[in-house]
C-alpha positions as semicolon CSV with decimal commas, in nm:
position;residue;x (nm);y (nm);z (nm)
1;X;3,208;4,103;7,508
2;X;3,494;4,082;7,223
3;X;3,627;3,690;7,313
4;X;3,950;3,604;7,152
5;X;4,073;3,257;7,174
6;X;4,444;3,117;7,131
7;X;4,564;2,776;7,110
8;X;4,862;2,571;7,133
9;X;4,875;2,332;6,861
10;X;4,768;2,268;6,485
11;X;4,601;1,977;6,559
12;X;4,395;2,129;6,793
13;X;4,211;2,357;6,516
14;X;3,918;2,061;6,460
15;X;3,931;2,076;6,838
16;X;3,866;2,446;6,875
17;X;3,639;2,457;6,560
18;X;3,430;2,178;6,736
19;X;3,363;2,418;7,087
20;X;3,304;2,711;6,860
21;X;2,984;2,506;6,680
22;X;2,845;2,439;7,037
23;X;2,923;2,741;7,171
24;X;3,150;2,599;7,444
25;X;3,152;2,746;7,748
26;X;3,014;3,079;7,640
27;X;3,314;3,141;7,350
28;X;3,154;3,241;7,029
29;X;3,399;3,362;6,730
30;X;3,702;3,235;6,883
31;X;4,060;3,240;6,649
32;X;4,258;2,919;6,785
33;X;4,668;3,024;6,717
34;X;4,972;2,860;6,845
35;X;5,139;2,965;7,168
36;X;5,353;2,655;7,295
37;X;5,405;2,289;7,266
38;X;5,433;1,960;7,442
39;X;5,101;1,873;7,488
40;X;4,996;2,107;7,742
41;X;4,798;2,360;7,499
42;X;4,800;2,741;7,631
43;X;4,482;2,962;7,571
44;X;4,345;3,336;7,654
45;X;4,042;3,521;7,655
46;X;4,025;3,891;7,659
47;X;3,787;4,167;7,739
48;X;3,565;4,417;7,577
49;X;3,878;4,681;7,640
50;X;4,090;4,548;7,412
51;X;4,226;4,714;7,125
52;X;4,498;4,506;6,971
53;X;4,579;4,164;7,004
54;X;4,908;4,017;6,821
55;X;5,040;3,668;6,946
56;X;5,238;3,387;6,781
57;X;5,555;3,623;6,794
58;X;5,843;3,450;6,753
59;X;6,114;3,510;7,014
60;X;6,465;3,558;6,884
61;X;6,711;3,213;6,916
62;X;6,434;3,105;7,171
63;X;6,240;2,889;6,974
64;X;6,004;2,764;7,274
65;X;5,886;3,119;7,417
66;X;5,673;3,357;7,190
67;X;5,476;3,709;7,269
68;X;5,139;3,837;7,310
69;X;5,095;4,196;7,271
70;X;4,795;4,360;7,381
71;X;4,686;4,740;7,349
72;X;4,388;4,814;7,623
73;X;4,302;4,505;7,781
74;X;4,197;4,500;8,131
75;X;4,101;4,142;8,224
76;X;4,259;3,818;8,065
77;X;4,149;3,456;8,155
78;X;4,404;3,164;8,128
79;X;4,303;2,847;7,980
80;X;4,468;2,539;7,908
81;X;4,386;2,204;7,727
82;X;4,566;1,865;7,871
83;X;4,489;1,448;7,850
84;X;4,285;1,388;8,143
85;X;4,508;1,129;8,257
86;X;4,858;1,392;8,247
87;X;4,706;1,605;8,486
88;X;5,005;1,520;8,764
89;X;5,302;1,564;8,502
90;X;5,226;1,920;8,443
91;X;5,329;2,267;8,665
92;X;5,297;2,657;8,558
93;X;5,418;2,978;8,710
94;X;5,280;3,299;8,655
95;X;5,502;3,593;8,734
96;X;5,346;3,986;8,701
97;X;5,617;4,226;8,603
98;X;5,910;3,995;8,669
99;X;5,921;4,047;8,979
100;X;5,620;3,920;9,156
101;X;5,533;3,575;9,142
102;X;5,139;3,521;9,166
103;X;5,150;3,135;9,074
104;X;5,382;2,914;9,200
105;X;5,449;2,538;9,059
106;X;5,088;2,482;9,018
107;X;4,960;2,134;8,902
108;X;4,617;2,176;8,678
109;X;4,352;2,158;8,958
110;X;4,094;1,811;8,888
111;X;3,788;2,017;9,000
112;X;3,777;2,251;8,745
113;X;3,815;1,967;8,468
114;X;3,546;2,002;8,223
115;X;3,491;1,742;7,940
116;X;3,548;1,909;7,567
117;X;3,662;1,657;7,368
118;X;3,740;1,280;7,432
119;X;4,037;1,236;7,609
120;X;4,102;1,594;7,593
121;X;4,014;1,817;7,961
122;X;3,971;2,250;7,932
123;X;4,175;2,371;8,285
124;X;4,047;2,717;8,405
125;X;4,392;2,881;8,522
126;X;4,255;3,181;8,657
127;X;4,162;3,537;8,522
128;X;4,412;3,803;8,622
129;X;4,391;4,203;8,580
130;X;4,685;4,291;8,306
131;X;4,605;4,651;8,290
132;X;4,955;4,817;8,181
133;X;5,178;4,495;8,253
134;X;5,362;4,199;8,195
135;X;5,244;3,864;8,273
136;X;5,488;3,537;8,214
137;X;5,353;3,236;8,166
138;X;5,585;2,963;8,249
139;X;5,499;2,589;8,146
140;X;5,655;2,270;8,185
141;X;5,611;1,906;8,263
142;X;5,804;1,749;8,557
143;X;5,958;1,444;8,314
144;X;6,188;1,695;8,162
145;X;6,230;2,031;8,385
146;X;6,466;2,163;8,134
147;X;6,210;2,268;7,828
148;X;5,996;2,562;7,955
149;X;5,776;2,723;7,757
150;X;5,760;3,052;7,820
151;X;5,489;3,313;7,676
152;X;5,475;3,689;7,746
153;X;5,156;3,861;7,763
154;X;5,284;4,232;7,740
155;X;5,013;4,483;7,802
156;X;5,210;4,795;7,839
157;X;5,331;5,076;7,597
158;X;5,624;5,017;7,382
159;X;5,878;5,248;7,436
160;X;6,164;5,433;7,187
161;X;6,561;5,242;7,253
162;X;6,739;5,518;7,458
163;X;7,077;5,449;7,401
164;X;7,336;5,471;7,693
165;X;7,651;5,490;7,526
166;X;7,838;5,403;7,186
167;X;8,187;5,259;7,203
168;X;8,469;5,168;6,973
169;X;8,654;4,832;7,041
170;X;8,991;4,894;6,949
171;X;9,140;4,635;7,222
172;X;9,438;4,575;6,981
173;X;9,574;4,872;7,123
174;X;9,657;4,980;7,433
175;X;9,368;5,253;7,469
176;X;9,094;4,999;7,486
177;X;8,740;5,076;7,431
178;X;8,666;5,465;7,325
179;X;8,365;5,611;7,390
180;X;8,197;5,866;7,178
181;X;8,241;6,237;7,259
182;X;7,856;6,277;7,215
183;X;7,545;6,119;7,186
184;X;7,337;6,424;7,158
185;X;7,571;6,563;6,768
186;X;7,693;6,372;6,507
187;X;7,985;6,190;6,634
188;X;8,316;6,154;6,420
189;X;8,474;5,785;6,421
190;X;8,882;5,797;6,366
191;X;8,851;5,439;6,264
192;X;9,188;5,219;6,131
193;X;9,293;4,801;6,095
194;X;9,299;4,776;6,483
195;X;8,919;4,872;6,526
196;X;8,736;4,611;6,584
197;X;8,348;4,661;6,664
198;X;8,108;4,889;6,714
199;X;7,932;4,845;7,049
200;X;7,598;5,005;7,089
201;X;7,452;4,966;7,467
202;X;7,067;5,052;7,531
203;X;6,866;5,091;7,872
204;X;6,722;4,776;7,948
205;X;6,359;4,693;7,902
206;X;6,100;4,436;7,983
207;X;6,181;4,350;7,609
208;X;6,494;4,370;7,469
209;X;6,418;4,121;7,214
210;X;6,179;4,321;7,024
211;X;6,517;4,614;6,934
212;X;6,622;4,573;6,613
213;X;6,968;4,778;6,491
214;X;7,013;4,865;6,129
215;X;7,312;5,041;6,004
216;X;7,230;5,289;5,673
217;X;7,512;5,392;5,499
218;X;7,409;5,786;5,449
219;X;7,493;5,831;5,106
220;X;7,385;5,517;4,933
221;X;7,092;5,492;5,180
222;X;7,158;5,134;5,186
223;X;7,132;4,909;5,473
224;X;7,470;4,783;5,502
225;X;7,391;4,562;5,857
226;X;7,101;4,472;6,028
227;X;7,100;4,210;6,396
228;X;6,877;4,224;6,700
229;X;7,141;3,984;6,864
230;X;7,207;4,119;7,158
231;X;7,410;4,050;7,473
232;X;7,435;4,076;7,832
233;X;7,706;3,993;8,100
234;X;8,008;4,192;7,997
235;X;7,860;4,503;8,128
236;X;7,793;4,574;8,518
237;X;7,485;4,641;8,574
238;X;7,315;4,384;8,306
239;X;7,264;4,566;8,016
240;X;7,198;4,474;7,686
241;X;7,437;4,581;7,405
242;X;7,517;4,457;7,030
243;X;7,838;4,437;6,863
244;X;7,882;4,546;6,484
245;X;8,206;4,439;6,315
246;X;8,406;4,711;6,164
247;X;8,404;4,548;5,835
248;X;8,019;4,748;5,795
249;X;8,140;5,111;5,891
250;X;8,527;5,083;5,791
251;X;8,526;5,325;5,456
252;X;8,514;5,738;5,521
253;X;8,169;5,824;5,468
254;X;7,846;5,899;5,686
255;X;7,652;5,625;5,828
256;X;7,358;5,616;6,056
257;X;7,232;5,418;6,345
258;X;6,843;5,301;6,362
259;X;6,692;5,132;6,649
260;X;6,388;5,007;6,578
261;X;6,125;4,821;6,790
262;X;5,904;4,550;6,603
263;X;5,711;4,263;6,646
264;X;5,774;3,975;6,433
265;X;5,494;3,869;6,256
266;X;5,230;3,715;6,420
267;X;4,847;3,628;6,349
268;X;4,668;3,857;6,595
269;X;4,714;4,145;6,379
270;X;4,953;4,324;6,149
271;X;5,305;4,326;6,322
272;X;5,313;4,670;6,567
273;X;5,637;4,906;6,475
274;X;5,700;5,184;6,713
275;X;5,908;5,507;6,695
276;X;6,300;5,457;6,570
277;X;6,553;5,573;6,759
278;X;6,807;5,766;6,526
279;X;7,202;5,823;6,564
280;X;7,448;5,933;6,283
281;X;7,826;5,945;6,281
282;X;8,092;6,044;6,042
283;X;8,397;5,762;5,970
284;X;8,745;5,895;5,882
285;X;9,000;5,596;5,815
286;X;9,303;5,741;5,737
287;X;9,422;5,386;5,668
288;X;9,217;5,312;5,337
289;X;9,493;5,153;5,114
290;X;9,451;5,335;4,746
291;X;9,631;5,273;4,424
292;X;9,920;5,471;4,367
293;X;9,988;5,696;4,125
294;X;10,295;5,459;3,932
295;X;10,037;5,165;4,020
296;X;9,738;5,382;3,844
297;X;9,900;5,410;3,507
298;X;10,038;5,089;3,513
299;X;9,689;4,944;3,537
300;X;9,544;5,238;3,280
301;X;9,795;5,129;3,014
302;X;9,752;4,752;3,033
303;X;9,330;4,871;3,021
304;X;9,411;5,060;2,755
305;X;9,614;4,843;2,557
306;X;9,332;4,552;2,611
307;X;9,081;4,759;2,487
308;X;9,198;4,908;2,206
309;X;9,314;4,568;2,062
310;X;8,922;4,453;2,124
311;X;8,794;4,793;1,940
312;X;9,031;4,710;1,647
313;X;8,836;4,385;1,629
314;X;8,497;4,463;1,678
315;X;8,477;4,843;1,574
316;X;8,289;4,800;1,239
317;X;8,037;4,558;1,328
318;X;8,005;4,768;1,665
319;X;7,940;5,046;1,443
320;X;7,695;4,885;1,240
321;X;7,518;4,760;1,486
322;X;7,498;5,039;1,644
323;X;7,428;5,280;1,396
324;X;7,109;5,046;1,338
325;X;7,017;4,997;1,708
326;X;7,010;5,414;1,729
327;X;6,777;5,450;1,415
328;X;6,514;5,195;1,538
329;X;6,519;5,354;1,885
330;X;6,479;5,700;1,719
331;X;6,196;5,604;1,465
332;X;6,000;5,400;1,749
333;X;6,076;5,738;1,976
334;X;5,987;5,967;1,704
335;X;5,645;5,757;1,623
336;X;5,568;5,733;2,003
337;X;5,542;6,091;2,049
338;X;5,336;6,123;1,733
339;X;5,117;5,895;1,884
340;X;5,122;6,113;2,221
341;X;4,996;6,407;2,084
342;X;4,750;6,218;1,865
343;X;4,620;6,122;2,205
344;X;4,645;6,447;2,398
345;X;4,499;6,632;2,058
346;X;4,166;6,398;2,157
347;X;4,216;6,478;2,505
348;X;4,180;6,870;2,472
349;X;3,885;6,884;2,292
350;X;3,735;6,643;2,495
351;X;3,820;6,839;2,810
352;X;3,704;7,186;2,622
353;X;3,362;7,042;2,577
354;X;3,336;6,895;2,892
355;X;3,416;7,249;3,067
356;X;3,167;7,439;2,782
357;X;2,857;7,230;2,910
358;X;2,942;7,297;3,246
359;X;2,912;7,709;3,159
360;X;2,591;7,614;2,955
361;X;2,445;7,411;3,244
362;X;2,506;7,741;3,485
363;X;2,360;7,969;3,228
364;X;2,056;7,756;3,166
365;X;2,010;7,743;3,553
366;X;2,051;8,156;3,525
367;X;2,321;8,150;3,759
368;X;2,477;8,410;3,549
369;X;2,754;8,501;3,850
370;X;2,898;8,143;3,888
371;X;2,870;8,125;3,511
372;X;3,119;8,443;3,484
373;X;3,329;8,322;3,752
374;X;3,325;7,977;3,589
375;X;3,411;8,169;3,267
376;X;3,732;8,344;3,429
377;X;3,818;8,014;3,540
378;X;3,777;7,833;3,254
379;X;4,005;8,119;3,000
380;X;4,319;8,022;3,240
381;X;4,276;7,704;3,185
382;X;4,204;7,639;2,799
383;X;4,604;7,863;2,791
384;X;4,690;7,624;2,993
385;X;4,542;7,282;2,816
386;X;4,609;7,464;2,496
387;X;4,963;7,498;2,608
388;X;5,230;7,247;2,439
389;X;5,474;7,143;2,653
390;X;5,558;6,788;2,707
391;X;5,627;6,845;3,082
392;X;5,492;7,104;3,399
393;X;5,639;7,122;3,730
394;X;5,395;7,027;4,041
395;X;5,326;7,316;4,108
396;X;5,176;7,379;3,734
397;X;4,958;7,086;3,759
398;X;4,892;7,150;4,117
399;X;4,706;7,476;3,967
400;X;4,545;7,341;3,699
401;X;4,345;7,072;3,893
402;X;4,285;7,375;4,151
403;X;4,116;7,581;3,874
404;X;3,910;7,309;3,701
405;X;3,789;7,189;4,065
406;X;3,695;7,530;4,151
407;X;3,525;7,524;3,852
408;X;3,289;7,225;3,905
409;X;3,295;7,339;4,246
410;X;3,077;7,640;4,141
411;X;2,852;7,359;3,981
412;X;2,819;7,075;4,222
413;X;2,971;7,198;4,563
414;X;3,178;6,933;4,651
415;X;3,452;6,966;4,907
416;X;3,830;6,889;4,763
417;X;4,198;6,916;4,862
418;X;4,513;6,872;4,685
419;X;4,837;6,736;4,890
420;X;5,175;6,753;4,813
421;X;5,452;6,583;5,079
422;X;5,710;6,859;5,194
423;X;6,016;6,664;5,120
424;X;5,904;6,708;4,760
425;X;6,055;6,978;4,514
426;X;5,743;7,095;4,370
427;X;5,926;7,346;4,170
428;X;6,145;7,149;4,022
429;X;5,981;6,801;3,951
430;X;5,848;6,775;3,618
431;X;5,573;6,540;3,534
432;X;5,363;6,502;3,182
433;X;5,089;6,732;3,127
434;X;4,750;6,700;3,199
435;X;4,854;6,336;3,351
436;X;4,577;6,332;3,639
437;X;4,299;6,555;3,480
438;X;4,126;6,291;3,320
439;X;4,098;6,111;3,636
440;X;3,991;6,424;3,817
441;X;3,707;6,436;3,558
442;X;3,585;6,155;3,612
443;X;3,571;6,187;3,990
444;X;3,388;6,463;3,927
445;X;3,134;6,362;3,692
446;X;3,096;6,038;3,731
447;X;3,183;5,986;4,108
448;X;3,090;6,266;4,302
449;X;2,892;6,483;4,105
450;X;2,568;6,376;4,275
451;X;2,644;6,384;4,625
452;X;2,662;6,799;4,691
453;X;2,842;6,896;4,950
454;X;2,898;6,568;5,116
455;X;3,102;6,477;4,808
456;X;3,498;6,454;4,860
457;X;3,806;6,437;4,623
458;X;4,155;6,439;4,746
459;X;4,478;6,485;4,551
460;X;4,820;6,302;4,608
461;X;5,162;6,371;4,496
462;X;5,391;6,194;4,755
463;X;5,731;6,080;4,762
464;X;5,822;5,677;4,805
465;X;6,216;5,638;4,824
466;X;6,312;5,738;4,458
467;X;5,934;5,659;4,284
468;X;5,701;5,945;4,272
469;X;5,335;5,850;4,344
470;X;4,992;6,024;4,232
471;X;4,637;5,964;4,337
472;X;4,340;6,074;4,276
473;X;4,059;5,919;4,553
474;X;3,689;6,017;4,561
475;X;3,392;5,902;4,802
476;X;3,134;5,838;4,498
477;X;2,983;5,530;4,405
478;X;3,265;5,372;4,230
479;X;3,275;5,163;3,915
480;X;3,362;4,841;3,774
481;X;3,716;4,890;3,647
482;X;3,831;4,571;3,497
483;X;3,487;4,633;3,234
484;X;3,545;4,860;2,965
485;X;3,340;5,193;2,956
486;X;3,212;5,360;2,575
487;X;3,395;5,739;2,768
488;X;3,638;5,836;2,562
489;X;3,839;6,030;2,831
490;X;3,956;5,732;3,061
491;X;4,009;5,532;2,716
492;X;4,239;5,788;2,612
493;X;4,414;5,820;2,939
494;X;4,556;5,456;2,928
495;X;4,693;5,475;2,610
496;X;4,858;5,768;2,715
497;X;5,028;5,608;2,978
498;X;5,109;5,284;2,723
499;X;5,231;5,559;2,503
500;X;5,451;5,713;2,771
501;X;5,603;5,368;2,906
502;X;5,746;5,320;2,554
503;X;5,945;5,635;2,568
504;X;6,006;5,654;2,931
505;X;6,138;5,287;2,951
506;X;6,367;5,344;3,208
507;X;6,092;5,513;3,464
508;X;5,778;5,285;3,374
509;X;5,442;5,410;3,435
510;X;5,231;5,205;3,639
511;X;4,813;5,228;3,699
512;X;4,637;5,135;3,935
513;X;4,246;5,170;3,986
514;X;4,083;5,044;4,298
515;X;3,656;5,069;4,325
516;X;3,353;4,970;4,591
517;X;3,061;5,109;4,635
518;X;3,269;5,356;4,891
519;X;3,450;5,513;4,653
520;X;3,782;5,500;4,376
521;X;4,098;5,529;4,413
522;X;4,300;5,586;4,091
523;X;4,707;5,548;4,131
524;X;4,957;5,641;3,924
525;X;5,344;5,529;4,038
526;X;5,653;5,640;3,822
527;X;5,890;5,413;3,882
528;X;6,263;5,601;3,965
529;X;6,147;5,950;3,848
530;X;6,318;6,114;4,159
């Protein structure tokens, strides 16, 4: 049985480390973490079920309540750790689904006391079935009734926001709050100095908390406000909603609305984010105050003036400077792409010999068919290698990998696939030639070449906001990649890519190899090539 094991305080580590090396009670492998405070330390087991636990998250402007989020669990037990001699100053509740209460104002029972530590007392609160629900802990000590600790223990699926309705808050006038036409289409926002806010009202859940709303302005893709602040009380029946001020959404443009539900990050496991609720709207402000037109050329012949006076001063050593800053960059250009070529003249040959020993090793075997198919392969390709164009599209590349893997394919029957993410222009984004071949090689020959059929390469090109990202991953045996190998292929290959960073400045080139005994991964990002 999988035994997890959460505790309340720092301190209480040594504590927990301590029943661990004696196997306490049965616990083996137990993970202490911190779920409350005060002195009355709050633990859980879970079962065998039990897919994911994440506690420790923080609860927002509620600094003495956190969450436990579970994913399968069945059966929990509730522990606790207390002085022996503060039994009587402490109570809990424990409520299932908020509304039924299934401990009420209990005081930690003496007979289930079992040493542990000193001073210190384990308190068996129960085990309770949390299949698909919400249990709330409640714990407090009756010297000061006000600080509860609360902790959640939320077994159920999180669900999408469903928002209930959108309004404007344009009290100022005598219309008062305007709702939205639609939720369903794009709404349009006639928005001027006497709108306020933008309220946004969801469905209410067993955890509002989690919600977060972020406002993306559509056409710089920015995130121009983000809150999960939300309120309750103005609206009958209790509902939560969030206010954003207009000064986020006043210019024309199109914005859009994200809802997104997220944990915060606790120590269970990596924080759980769940499906985003999505709404966009147009903004017209009629109101936006521009220059005018006797305002404009006042200000463009003041600019003017000002900068003509500074050109008079600085022209000629602007000039000069210049006229040296443009040589250098052309003669370090011009000897960079010398250097380039240098590198992919290596790189062809060593490709072309590569592919000529793989027709020899077919021939030898007397697999004269392959070897012919090979062959027909291999003539496309040398146009192709042979070919000297700085740059080919996707798609290009895309079928030169697919003929020299069909190729070796006819040689070591490996399985392969080459993936391209639909929201990229294949057609029309360029990259240098022959960038991943190299790396394609060596998953062949050195990674997978070996394994027959079971052998696997897969082929990236995906898109990550404006970078564009290739890979090249294969199931072989991997390598050592911070040693240097006598191949001259992979050798070649990063000084290409030095090479390249020196005339692509503004889009660096960045690789990244990644290798275990499971396999390599080879990445290559450009940086803002999209």
């Amino acid at each position: 049985m999988k035994k997890i094991i959460l505790s309340l305080s720092f301190l209480f580590f040594a504590l927990i480390a301590n029943a661990q090396k004696n196997n306490y009670n049965g616990y083996k492998n137990s993970y202490p973490g911190i779920i409350g405070n005060f002195g009355f330390n709050m633990l859980f087991t879970v079962d065998e079920f039990t897919k994911t636990v994440d506690y420790l998250n923080s609860i927002a402007n509620q600094p003495l309540n956190n969450l436990v989020y579970l994913e399968g669990t069945k059966e929990i037990n509730l522990l606790g750790f207390i002085n022996k001699d503060s039994l009587s100053f402490y109570r809990y509740n424990i409520v299932e689904n908020d509304n039924k209460q299934i401990v009420s104002d209990a005081t930690p029972n003496e007979s289930n006391i079992k040493n542990l530590y000193q001073n210190r007392a384990q308190i068996d609160l129960g085990k309770f079935n949390v299949e698909n629900k919400k249990l709330t802990i409640n714990l407090y000590k009756i010297t000061n009734r006000s600080e509860i600790v609360t902790i959640i223990i939320y077994n159920k699926r999180i669900q999408p926001a469903s928002i209930s309705m959108i309004n404007l808050d344009i009290r100022d006038k005598k219309g008062g709050y305007v709702k939205f036409k639609s939720k369903e289409d794009a709404a349009v926002l006639n928005v001027d100095e006497a709108t306020k806010n933008l309220m946004i009202v969801i469905k209410s859940t067993d955890l509002d908390f989690i919600y977060s709303v972020y406002l993306r302005n559509k056409v710089t893709r920015k995130i121009v406000f983000r809150s999960n602040d939300w309120l309750y009380g103005y609206i009958t029946p209790r509902v939560p909603y969030l206010l954003i001020n207009a000064e986020y959404f006043n210019k024309s443009g199109d914005y859009e609305l994200l809802i997104i539900p997220k944990l915060s990050q606790g120590f269970g496991s990596k924080s759980i984010e769940k499906s985003t609720t999505r709404y966009s709207f147009h903004v017209n402000n009629n109101g936006e105050k521009y220059f005018s037109s006797r305002e404009l050329l006042l200000i463009s012949v003041i600019i003017g003036g000002f900068c003509g006076l500074i050109s008079v001063l600085i022209l000629n050593n602007r000039k000069k400077r210049a006229a040296k800053l443009i040589a250098k960059n052309s003669q370090e250009k011009e000897i960079a792409k010398l250097q380039l070529e240098s590198v992919r003249a290596q790189l062809n040959p060593h490709f072309l010999f590569n592919a000529l020993a793989g027709i020899q090793n077919l021939m030898n075997k007397n697999e004269i068919d392959n070897a012919n198919r090979y062959l027909t392969k291999f003539a496309r390709l040398t146009r192709n290698v042979l070919d000297h164009k700085d740059l080919i599209n996707l798609t290009s590349e895309k079928t030169l990998l697919d003929d020299y893997l069909q190729m070796e394919q006819l040689r070591f029957g490996f399985q392969y696939n080459i993936m391209a993410s639909p929201d990229l222009d294949v057609e029309n984004i360029e990259i240098p030639a022959m960038l991943l071949q190299p790396f394609v090689e060596n998953a062949v020959k050195h990674g997978i070449a070996e394994k027959g059929n079971d052998g696997k390469i897969e082929i990236g090109f995906t898109k990550q906001g404006t970078d564009l990202i290739l890979s090249v991953k294969d199931n072989g045996g991997g390598f050592d990649s911070a040693k240097d190998y006598s191949g001259l292929g992979l050798a070649l290959t990063k000084n290409r890519i030095s090479l390249l960073n020196s005339i692509y400045k503004e889009t660096p080139f960045l690789l990244d190899i990644k290798a275990n005994t499971e396999g390599t991964l080879v990445q290559i990002t450009i940086n803002e090539w999209l």
